[in-house]
Structure formats: structure tokens, C-alpha cells
C-alpha positions as MATLAB code, in Angstrom:
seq = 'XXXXXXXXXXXXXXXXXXXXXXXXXXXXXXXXXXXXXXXXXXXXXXXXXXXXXXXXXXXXXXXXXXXXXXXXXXXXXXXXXXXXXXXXXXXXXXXXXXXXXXXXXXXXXXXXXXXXXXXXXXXXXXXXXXXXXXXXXXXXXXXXXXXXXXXXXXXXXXXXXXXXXXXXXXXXXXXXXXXXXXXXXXXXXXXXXXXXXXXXXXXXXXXXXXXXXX';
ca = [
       0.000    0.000    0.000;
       2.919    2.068    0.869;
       4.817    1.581   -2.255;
       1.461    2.473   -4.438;
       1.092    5.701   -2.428;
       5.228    6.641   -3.546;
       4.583    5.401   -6.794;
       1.246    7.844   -7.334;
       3.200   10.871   -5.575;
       6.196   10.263   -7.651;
       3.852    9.825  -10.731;
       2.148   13.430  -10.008;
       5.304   14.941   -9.028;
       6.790   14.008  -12.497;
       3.826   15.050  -14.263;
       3.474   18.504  -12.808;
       7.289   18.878  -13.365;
       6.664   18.224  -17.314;
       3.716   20.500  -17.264;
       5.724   23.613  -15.625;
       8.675   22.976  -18.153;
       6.663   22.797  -21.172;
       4.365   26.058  -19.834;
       4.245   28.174  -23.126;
       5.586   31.415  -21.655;
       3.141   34.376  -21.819;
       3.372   37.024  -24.305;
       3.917   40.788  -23.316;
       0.714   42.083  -23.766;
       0.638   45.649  -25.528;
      -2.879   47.784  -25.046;
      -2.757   50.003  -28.256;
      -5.607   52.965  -27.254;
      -6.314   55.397  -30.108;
      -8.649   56.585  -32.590;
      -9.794   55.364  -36.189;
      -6.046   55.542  -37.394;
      -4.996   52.753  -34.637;
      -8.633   50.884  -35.656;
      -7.095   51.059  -39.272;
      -9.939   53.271  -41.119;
      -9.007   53.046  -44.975;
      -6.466   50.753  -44.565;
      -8.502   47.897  -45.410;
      -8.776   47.499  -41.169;
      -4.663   47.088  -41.419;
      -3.919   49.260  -38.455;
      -0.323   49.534  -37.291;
      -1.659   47.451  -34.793;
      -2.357   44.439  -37.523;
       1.370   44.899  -38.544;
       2.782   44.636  -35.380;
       1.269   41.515  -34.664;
       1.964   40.089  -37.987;
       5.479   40.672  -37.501;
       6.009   40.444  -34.001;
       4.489   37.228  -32.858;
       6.189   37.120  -29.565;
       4.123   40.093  -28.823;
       0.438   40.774  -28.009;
      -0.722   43.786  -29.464;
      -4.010   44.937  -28.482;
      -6.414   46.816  -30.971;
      -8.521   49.538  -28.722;
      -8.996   51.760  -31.382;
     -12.507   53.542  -32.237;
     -12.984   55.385  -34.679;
     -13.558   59.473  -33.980;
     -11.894   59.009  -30.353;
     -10.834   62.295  -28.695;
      -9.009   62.331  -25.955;
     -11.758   64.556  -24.569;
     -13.190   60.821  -24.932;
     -11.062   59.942  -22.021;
     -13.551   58.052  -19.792;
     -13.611   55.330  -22.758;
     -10.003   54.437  -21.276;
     -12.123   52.567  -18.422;
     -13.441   49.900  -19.558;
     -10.599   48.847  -21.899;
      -8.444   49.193  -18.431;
     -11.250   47.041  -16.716;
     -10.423   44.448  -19.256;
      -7.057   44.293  -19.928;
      -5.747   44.942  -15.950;
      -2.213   43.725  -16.423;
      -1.037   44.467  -19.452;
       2.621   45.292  -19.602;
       2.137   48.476  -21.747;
      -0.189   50.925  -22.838;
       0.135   52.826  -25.961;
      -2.204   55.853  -25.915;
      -2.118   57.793  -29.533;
      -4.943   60.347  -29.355;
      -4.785   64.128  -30.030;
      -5.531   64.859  -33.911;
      -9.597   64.576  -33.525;
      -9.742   67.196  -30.684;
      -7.734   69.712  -33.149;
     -10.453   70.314  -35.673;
      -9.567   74.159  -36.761;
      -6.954   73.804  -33.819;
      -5.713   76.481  -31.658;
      -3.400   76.674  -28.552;
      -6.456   76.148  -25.788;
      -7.282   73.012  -27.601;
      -3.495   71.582  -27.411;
      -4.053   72.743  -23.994;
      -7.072   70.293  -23.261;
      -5.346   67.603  -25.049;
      -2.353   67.534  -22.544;
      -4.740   68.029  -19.300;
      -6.730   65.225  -21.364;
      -3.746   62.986  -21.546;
      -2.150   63.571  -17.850;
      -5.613   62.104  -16.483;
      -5.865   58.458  -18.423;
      -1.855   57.996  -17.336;
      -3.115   58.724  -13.698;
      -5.991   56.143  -14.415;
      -3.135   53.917  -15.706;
      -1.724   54.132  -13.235;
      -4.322   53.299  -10.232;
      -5.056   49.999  -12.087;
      -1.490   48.486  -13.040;
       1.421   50.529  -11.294;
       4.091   48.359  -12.918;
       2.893   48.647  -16.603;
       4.791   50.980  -19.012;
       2.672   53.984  -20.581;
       3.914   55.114  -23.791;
       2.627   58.854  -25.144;
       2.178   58.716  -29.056;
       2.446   62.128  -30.724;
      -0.054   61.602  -33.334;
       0.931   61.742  -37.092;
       0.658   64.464  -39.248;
      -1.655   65.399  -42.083;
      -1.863   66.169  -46.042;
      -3.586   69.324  -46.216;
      -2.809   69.011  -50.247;
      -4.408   65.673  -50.494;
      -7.194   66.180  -47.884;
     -10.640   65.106  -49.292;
     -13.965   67.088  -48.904;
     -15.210   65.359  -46.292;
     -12.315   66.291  -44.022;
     -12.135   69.894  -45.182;
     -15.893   69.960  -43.913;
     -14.913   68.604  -40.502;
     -12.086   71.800  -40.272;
      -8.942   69.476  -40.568;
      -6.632   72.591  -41.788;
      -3.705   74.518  -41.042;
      -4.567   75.271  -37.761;
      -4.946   71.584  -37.095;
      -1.563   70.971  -38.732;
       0.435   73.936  -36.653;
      -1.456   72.309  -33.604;
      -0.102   68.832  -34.279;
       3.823   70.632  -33.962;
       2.539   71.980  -31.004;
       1.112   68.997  -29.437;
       4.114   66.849  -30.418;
       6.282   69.542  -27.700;
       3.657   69.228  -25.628;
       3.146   65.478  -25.061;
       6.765   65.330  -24.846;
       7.281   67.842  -21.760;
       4.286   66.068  -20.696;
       5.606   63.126  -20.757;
       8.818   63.859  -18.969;
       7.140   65.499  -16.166;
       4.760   61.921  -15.908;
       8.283   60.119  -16.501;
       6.608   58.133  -19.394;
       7.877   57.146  -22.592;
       7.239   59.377  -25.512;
       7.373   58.263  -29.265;
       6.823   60.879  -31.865;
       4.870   60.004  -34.814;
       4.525   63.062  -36.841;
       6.810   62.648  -39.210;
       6.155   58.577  -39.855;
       4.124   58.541  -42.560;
       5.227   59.732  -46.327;
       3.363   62.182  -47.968;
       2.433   59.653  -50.623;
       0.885   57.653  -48.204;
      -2.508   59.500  -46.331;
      -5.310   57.640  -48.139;
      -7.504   60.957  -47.321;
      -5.168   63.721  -46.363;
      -5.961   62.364  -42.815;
      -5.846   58.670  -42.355;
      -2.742   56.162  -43.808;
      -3.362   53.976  -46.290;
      -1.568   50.716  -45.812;
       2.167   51.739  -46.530;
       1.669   54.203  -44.327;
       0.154   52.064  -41.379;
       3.263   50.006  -42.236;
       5.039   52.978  -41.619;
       3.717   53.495  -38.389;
       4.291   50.469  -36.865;
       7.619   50.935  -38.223;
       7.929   53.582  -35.625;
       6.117   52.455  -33.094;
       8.701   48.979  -32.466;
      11.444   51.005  -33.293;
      10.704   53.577  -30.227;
       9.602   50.723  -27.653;
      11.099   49.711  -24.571;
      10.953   46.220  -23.164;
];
């Protein structure tokens, strides 16, 4: 009776010690949070985010992207933080929608906008790494009708330069990374003066895994 007992311990023991060894390991999991550009409007739904996964298996990259998203859309950060609680980062690239005929005030709201989701960040996962896009810029000469109606202009483009200094004192003063985007994308490549098409979502990713930090 003895000697079945060892025999079933030794059994389980051996068994669990296979199991632990051949564990997959857990990916880093990535929360990308943006607007339609990270959801990959006309890009065929190819966001940067798509490309980074594609060629960076090892990694979990998370699409939280919504089309329209301001950061003045801030309290949308909850939920996606209520379901991804432990990620190891979170990649917030938001700014360009709130700068609609943009002005200083408006940069303003987008930094004020920004400091509160880190500090929400930041009450669920204190370990995780928050990384501050600077959005990408625009094509006023290739902008369509639709987005000249919706005031994406030269104010909005002189705001984007001013946002890019902003988000990066900002993000000094957090002590977060920053990654500038604005100059990622070729001129050739805005599918609507606005958005990326697909070489330029390339292009963004790109930049995005050549800034991170693991």
C-alpha cells in the first residue's frame, strides 16, 4: 500500500514537473488605445496594430482603437483598463480629432486630457509601461472634402507641432515614454489627407517597435 502511495506521488510529481517545463511562456501584452487611425480606417482594417502583430508574434498587441476618439473621450479608457488589468504596456495615440480648426487652448485640453488616463493607468497596473504617441501628421494638399468639412486645416496641422512639444514635456514630467509620430508617414501615403493607407500604417508600426522599450 505504501509503495502504491510513492509510486502515485512520484507519478504526479513528475507530471506537474513536465507541465511547468513545457508552460508556453506568456506574451507581453501591448494595449494600443487610439482613434480610427490605430482601428485602421481606410487601410482595409490594417492598423499599425495588424502589422505589429503580424510581424512580431512574440508580442500581443491589443487593438482599442474607435474610430472618432478624442481624448476629450477619455472616460472610454475605463473599460478597456477594466479588461485588460495587467497588461505590460499601454500605448495611448490620441490628439488629432480634438484639433479640428486647432488652436493653442485646444493643445491645452489635449495635454490636461492625456495627464488624467496615465493617472488612471496608473491606479489599475502601477508596474505597466505607458507610452505617449504624438499623433501623425496630415496632407492638407491631399485632404478630401469630407475632411475639409470637418475643419482638418492649417490650424490643425500647426497644432499637431505643437502637441508633439507638448506630449513630450508632458511626458517627462509623468516620466513616461514618448514616441513621436509626426513625421512617420510619407506624404504619398494619407489615403484621405488624414488617415494612412496601408504603406503608411506600415510605416507606423515601423515607428512604433522602433521607439519601444521592453
Amino acid at each position: 500500500m505504501k509503495s502504491t502511495n510513492l509510486l502515485t506521488t512520484v507519478t504526479l510529481s513528475v507530471i506537474i514537473i513536465i507541465l511547468i517545463a513545457f508552460r508556453p511562456e506568456e506574451k507581453p501584452q501591448i494595449v494600443c488605445f487610439g482613434d480610427s487611425i490605430t482601428y485602421g480606417a481606410r487601410a482595409e482594417g490594417k492598423s499599425w496594430v495588424y502589422f505589429l502583430n503580424k510581424n512580431h508574434p512574440d508580442v500581443e498587441f491589443i487593438n482599442a482603437g474607435r474610430s472618432g476618439r478624442r481624448t476629450a473621450d477619455k472616460k472610454e479608457l475605463l473599460p478597456v483598463l477594466e479588461k485588460y488589468p495587467n497588461a505590460d504596456q499601454y500605448l495611448i495615440f490620441l490628439g488629432v480629432n480634438d484639433l479640428k480648426n486647432g488652436n493653442d487652448s485646444l493643445v491645452q485640453s489635449n495635454v490636461e486630457n492625456m495627464r488624467w488616463m496615465i493617472a488612471e493607468i496608473r491606479k489599475i497596473n502601477t508596474s505597466a509601461k505607458i507610452v505617449l504617441l504624438a499623433p501623425t501628421d496630415i496632407n492638407l494638399k491631399t485632404m478630401d472634402s469630407v475632411n475639409i468639412k470637418k475643419q482638418y486645416n492649417q490650424n490643425t496641422k500647426t497644432s499637431l507641432y505643437h502637441l508633439k512639444k507638448a506630449y513630450r514635456k508632458l511626458a517627462k514630467a509623468e516620466n513616461v515614454q514618448f514616441i513621436s509620430l509626426l513625421h512617420a508617414i510619407g506624404e504619398a501615403n494619407f489615403a484621405d489627407g488624414l488617415h494612412p493607407n496601408v504603406a503608411g500604417q506600415q510605416q507606423i508600426a515601423y515607428a512604433v517597435w522602433k521607439g519601444l522599450r521592453f
